[in-house]
Biopython code that builds the backbone (N, CA, C, O; Angstrom):
import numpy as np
from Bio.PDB.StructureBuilder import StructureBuilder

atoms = [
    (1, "UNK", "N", (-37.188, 27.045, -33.034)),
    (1, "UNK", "CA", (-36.337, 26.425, -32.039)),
    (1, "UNK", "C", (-35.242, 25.668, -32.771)),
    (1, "UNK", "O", (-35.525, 25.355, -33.928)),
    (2, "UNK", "N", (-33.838, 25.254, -32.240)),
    (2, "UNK", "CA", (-32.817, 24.974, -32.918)),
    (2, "UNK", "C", (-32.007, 24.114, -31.695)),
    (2, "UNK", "O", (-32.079, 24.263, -30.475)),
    (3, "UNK", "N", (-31.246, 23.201, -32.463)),
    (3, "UNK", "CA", (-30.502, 22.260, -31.695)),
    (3, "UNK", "C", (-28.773, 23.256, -31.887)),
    (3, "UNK", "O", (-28.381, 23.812, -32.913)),
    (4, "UNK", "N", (-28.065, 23.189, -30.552)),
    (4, "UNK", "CA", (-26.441, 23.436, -31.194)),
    (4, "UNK", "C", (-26.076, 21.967, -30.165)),
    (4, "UNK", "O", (-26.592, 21.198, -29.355)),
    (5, "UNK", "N", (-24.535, 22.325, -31.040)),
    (5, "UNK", "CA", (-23.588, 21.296, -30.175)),
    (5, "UNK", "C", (-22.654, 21.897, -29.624)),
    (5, "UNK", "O", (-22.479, 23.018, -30.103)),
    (6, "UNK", "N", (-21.938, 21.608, -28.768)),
    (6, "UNK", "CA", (-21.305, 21.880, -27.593)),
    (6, "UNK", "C", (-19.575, 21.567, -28.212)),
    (6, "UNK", "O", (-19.041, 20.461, -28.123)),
    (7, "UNK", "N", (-18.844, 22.913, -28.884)),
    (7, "UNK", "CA", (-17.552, 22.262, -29.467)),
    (7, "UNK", "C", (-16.809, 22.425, -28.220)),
    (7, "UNK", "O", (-17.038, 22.818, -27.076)),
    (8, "UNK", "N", (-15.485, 21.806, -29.134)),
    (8, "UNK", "CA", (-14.380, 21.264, -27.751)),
    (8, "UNK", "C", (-13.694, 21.987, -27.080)),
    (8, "UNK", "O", (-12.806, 21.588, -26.326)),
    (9, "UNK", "N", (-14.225, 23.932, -27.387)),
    (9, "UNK", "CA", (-13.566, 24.946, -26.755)),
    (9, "UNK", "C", (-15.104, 25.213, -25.788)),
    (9, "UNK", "O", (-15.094, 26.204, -25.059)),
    (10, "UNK", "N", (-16.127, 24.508, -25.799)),
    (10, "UNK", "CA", (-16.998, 25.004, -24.605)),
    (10, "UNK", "C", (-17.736, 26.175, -25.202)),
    (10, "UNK", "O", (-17.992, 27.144, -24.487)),
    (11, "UNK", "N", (-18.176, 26.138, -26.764)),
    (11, "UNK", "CA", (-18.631, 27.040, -27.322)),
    (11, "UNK", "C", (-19.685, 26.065, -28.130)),
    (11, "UNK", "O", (-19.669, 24.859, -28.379)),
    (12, "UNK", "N", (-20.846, 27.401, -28.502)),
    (12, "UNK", "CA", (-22.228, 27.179, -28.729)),
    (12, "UNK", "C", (-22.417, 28.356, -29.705)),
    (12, "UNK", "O", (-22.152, 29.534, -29.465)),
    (13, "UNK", "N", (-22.938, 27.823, -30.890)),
    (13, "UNK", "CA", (-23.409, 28.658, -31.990)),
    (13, "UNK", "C", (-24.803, 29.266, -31.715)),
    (13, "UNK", "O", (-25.120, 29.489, -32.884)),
    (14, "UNK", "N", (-25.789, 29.662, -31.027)),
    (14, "UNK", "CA", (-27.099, 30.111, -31.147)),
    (14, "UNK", "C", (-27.602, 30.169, -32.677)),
    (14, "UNK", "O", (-27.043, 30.860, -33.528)),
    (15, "UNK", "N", (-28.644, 29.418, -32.903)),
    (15, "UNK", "CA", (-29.180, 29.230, -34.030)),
    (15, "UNK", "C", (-29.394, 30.333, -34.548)),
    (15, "UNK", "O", (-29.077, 31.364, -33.955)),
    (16, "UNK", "N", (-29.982, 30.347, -35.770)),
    (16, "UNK", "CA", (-30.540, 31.685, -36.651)),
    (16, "UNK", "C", (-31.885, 32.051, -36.505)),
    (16, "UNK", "O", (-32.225, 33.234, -36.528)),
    (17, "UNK", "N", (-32.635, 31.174, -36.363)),
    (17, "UNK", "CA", (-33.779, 31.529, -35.734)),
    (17, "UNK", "C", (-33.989, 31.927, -34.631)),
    (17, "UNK", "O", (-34.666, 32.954, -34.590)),
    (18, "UNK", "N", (-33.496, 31.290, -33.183)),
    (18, "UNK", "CA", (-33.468, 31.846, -32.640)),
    (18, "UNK", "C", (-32.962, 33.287, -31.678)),
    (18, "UNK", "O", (-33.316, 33.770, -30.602)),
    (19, "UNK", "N", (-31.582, 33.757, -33.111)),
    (19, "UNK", "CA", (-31.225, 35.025, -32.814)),
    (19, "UNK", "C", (-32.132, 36.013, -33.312)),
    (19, "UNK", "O", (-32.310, 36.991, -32.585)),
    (20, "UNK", "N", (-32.749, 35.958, -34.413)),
    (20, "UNK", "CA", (-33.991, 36.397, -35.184)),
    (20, "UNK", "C", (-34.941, 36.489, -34.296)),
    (20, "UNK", "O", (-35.612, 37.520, -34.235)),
    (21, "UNK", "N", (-35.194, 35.294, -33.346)),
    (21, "UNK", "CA", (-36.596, 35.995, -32.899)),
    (21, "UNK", "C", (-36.322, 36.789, -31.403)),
    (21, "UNK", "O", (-37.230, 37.374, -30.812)),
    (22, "UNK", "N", (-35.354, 36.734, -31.052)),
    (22, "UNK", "CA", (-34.805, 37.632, -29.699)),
    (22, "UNK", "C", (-33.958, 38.453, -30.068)),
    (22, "UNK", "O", (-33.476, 39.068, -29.117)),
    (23, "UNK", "N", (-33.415, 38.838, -31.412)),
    (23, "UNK", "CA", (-32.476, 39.992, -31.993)),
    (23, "UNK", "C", (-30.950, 39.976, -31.173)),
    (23, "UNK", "O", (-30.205, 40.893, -30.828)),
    (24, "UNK", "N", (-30.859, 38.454, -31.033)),
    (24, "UNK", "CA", (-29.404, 38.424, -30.883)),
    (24, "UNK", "C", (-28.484, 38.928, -31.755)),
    (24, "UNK", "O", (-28.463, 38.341, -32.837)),
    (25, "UNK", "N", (-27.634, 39.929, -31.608)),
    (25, "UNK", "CA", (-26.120, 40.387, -32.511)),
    (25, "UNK", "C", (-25.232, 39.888, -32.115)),
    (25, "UNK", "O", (-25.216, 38.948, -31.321)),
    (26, "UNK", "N", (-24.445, 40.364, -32.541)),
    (26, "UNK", "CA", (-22.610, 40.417, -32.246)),
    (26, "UNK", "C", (-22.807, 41.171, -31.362)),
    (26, "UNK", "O", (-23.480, 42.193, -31.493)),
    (27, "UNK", "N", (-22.258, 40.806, -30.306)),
    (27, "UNK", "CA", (-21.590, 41.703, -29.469)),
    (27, "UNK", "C", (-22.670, 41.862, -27.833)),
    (27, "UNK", "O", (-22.309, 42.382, -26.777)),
    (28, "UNK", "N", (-24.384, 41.043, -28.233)),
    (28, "UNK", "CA", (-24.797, 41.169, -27.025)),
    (28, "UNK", "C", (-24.147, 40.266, -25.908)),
    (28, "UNK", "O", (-23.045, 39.726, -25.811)),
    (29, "UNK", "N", (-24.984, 40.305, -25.305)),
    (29, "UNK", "CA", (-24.135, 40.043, -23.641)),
    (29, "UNK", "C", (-25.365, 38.926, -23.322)),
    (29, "UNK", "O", (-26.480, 39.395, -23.091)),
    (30, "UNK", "N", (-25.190, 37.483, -23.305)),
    (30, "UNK", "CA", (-26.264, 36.995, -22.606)),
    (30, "UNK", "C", (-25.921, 36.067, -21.197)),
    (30, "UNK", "O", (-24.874, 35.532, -20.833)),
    (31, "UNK", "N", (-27.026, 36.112, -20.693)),
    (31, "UNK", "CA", (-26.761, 35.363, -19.552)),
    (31, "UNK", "C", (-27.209, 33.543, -19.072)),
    (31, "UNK", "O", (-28.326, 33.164, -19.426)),
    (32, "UNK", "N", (-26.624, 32.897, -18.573)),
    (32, "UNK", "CA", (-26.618, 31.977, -18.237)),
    (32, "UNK", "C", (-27.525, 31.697, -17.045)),
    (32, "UNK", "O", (-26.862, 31.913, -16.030)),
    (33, "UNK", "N", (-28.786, 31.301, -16.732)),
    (33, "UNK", "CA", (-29.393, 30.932, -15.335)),
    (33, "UNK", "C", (-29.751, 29.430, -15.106)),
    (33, "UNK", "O", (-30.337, 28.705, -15.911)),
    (34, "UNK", "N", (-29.415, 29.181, -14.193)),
    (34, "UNK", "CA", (-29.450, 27.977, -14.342)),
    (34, "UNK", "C", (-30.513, 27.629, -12.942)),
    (34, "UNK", "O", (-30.423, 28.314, -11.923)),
    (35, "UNK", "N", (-31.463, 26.531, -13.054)),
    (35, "UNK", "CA", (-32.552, 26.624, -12.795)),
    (35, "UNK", "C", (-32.736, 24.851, -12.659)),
    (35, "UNK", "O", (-33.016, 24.192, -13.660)),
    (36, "UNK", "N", (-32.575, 24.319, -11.542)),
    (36, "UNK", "CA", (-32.333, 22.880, -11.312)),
    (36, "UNK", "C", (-31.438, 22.090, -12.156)),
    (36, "UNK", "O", (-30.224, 22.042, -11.957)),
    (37, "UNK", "N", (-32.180, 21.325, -13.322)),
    (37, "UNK", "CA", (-31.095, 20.206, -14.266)),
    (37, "UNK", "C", (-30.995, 20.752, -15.407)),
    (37, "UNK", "O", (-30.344, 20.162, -16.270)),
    (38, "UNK", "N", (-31.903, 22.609, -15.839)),
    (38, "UNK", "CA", (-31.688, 23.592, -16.685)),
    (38, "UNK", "C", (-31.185, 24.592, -17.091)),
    (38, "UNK", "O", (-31.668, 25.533, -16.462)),
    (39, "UNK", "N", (-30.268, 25.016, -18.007)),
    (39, "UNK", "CA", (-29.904, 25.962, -18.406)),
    (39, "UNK", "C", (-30.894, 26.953, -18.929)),
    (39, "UNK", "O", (-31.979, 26.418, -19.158)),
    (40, "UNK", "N", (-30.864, 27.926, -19.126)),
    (40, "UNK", "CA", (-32.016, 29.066, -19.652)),
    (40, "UNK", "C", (-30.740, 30.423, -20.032)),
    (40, "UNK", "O", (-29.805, 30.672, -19.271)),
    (41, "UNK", "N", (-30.997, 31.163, -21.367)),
    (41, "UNK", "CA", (-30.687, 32.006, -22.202)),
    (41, "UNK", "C", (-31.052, 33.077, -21.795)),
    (41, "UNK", "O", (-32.122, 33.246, -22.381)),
    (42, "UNK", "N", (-30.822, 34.176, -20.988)),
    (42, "UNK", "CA", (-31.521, 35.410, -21.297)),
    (42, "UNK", "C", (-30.521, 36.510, -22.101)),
    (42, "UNK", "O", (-29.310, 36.641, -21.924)),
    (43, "UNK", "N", (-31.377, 37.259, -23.032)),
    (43, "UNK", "CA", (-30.552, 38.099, -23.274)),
    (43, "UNK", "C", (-30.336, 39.331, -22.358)),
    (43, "UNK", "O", (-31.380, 39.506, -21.731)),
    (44, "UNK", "N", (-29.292, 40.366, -21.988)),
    (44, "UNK", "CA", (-29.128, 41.383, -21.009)),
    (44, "UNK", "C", (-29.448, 42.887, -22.008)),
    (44, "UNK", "O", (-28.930, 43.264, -23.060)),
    (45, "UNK", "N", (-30.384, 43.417, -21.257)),
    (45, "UNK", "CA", (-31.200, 44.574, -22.371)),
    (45, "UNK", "C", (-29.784, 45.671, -22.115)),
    (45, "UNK", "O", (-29.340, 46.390, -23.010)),
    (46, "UNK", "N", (-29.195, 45.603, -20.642)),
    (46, "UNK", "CA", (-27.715, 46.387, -21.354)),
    (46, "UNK", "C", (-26.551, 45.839, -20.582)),
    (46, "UNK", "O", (-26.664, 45.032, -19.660)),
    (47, "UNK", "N", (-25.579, 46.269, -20.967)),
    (47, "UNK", "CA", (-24.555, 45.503, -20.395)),
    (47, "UNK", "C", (-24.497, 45.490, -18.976)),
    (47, "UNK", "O", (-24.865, 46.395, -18.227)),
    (48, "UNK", "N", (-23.844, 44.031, -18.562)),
    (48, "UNK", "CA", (-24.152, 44.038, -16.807)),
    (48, "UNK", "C", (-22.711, 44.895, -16.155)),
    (48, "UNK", "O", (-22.549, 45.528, -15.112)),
    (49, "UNK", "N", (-21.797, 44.572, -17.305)),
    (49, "UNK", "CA", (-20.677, 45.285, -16.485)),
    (49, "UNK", "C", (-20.408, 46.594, -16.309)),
    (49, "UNK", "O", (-19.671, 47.127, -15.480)),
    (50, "UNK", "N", (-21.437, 47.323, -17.633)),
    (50, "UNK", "CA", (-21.562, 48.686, -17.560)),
    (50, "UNK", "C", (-22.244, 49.455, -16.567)),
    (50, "UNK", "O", (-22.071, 50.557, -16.047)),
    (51, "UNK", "N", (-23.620, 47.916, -16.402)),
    (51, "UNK", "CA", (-24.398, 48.526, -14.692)),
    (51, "UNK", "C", (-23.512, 48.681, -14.022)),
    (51, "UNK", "O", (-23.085, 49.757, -13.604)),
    (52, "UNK", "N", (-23.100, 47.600, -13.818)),
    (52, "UNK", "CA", (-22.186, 47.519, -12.172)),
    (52, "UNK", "C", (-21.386, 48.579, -12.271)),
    (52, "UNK", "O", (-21.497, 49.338, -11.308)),
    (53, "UNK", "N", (-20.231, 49.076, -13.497)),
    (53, "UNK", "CA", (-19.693, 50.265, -13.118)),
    (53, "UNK", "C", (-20.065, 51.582, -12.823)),
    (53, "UNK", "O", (-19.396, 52.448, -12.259)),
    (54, "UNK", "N", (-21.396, 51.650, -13.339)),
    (54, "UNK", "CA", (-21.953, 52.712, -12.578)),
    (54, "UNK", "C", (-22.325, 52.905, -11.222)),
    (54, "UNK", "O", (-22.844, 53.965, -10.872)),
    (55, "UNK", "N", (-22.076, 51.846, -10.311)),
    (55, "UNK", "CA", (-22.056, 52.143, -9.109)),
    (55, "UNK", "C", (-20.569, 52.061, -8.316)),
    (55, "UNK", "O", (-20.440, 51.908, -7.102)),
    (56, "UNK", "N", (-19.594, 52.187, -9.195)),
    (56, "UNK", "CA", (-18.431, 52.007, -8.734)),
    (56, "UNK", "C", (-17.788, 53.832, -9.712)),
    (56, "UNK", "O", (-16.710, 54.138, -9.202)),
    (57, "UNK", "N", (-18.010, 54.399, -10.309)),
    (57, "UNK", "CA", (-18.182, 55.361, -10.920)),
    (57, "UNK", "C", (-17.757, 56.487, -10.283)),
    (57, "UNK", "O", (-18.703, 57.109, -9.800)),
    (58, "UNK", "N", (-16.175, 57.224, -10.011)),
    (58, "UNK", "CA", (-16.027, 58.309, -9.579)),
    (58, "UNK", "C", (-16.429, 59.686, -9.900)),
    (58, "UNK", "O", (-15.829, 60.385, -10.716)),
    (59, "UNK", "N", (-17.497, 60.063, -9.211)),
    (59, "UNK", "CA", (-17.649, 61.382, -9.142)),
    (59, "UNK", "C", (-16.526, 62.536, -8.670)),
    (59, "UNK", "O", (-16.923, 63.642, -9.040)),
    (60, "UNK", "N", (-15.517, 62.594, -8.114)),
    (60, "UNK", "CA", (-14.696, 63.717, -7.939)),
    (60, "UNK", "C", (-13.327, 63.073, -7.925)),
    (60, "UNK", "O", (-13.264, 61.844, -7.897)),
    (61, "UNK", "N", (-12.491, 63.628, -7.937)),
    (61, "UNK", "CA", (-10.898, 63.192, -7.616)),
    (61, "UNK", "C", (-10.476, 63.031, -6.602)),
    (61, "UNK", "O", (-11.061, 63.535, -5.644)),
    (62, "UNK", "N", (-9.671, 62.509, -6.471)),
    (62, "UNK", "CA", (-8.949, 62.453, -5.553)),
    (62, "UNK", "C", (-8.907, 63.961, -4.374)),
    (62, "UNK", "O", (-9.479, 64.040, -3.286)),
    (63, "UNK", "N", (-8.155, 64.875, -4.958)),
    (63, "UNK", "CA", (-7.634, 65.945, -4.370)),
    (63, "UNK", "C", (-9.323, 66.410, -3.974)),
    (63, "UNK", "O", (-9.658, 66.643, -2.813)),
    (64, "UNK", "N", (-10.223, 66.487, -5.076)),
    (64, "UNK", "CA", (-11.501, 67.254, -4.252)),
    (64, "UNK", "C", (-12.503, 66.401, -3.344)),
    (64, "UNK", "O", (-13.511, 66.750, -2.729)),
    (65, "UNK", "N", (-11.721, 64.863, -3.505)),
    (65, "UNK", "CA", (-12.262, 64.269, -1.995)),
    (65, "UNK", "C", (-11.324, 64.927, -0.739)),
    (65, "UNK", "O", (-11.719, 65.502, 0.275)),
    (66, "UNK", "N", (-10.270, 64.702, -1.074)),
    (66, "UNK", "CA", (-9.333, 65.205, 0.197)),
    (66, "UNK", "C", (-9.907, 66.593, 1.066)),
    (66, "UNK", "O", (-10.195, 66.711, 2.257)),
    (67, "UNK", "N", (-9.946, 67.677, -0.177)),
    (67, "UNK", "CA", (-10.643, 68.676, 0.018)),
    (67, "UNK", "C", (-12.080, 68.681, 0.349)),
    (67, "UNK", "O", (-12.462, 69.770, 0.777)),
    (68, "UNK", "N", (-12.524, 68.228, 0.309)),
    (68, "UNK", "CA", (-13.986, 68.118, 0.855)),
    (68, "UNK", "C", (-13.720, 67.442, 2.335)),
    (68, "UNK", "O", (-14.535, 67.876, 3.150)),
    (69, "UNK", "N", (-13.134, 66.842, 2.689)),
    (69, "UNK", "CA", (-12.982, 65.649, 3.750)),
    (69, "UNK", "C", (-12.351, 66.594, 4.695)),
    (69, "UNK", "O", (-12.722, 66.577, 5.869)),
    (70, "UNK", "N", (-11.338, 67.504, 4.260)),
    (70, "UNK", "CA", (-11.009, 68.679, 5.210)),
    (70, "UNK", "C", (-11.761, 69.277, 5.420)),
    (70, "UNK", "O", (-11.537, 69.606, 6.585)),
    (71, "UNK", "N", (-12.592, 69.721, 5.129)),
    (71, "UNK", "CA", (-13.835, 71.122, 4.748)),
    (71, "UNK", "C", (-14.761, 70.327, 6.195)),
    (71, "UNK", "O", (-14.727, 70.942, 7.261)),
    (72, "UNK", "N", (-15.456, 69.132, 6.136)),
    (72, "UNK", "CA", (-16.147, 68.812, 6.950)),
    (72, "UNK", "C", (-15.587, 68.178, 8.251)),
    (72, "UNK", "O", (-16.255, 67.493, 9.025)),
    (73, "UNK", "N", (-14.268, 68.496, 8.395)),
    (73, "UNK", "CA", (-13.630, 68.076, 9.630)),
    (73, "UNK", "C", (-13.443, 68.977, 10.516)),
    (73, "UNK", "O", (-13.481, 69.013, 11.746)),
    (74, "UNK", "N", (-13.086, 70.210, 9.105)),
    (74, "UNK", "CA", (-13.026, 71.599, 9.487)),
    (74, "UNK", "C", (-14.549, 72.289, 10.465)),
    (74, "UNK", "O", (-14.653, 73.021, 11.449)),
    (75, "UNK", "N", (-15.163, 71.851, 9.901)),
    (75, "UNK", "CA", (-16.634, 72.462, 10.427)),
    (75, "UNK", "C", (-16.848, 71.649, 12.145)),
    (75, "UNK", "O", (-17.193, 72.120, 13.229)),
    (76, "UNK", "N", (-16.447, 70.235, 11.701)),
    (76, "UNK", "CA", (-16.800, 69.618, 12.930)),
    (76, "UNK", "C", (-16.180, 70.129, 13.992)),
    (76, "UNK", "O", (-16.760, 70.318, 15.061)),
    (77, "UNK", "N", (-14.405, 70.512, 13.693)),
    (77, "UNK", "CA", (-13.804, 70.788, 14.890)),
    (77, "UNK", "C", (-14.575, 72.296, 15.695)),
    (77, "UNK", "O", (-14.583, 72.656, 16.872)),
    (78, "UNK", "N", (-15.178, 72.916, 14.420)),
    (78, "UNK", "CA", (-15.294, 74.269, 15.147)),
    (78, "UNK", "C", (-16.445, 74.307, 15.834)),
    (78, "UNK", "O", (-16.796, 75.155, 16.655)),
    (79, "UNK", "N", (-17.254, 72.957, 15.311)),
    (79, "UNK", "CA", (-18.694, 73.275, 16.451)),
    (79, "UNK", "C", (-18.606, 72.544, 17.671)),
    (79, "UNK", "O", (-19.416, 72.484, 18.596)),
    (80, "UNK", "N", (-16.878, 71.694, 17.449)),
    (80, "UNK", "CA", (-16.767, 70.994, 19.115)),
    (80, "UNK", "C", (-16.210, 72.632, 19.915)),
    (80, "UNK", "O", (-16.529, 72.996, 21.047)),
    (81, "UNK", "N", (-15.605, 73.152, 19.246)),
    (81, "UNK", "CA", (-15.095, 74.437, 20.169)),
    (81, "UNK", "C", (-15.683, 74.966, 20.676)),
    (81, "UNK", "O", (-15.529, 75.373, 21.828)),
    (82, "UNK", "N", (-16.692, 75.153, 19.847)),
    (82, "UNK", "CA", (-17.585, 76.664, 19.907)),
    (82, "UNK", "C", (-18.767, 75.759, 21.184)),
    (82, "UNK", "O", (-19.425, 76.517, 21.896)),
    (83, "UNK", "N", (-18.892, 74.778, 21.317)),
    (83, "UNK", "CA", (-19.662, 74.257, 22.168)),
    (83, "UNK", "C", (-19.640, 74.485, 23.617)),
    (83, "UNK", "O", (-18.637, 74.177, 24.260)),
    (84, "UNK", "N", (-20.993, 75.163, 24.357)),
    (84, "UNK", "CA", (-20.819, 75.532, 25.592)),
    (84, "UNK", "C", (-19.735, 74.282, 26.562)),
    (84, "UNK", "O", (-20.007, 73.093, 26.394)),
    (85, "UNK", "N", (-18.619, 74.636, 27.480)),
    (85, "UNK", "CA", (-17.751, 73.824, 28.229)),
    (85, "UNK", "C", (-18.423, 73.948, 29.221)),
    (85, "UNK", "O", (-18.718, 75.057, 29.664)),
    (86, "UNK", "N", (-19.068, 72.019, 30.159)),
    (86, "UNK", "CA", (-18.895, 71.873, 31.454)),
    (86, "UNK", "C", (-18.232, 72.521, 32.810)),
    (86, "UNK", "O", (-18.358, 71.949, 33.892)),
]
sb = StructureBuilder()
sb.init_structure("model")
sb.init_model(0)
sb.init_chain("A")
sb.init_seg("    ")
for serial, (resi, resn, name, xyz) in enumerate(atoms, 1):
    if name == "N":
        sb.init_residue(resn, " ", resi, " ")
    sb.init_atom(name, np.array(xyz, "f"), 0.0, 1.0, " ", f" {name:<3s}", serial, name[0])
structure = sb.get_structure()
C-alpha cells in the first residue's frame, strides 16, 4: 500500500507497488467510484470507450441503409395492395 499526493494539476502518481500488484501500465484506463466520503481505484479489464463504441458501431452505409429501407417499404406497399379491399 502507498501514500500519493495530489499535485497542482489534479494529478496522482499510483505507487509502484501498487501498480505491481494490479499490473497497472501506461496507457490503462482506470476508473474512479466513488462510494460515500470514498474514492476507490478500479482498473477497466478493457477500454470503456472502446465498449461503448461498439454499440454505436456502423454495420452498413449509408446508401445500403437507404437501400434496404426502400426494399422493406417496397414489400410493405405491395402487401397493402395485394390485400383483399372492403
Amino acid at each position: 500500500m502507498g501514500i500519493a499526493k495530489v499535485t497542482r494539476n489534479y494529478q496522482v502518481t499510483i505507487p509502484k507497488d501498487v501498480r505491481r500488484i494490479y499490473g497497472i501500465t501506461e496507457g490503462d484506463t482506470l476508473l474512479f467510484a466513488i462510494e460515500g466520503e470514498n474514492v476507490h481505484l478500479l482498473k477497466m479489464k478493457e477500454d470503456i470507450i472502446d465498449k461503448a463504441f461498439g454499440s454505436w458501431a456502423i454495420k452498413e452505409t449509408g446508401v445500403e441503409y437507404v437501400k434496404r429501407i426502400r426494399k422493406e417499404w417496397g414489400k410493405r406497399e405491395q402487401r397493402i395492395w395485394s390485400s383483399p379491399r372492403q
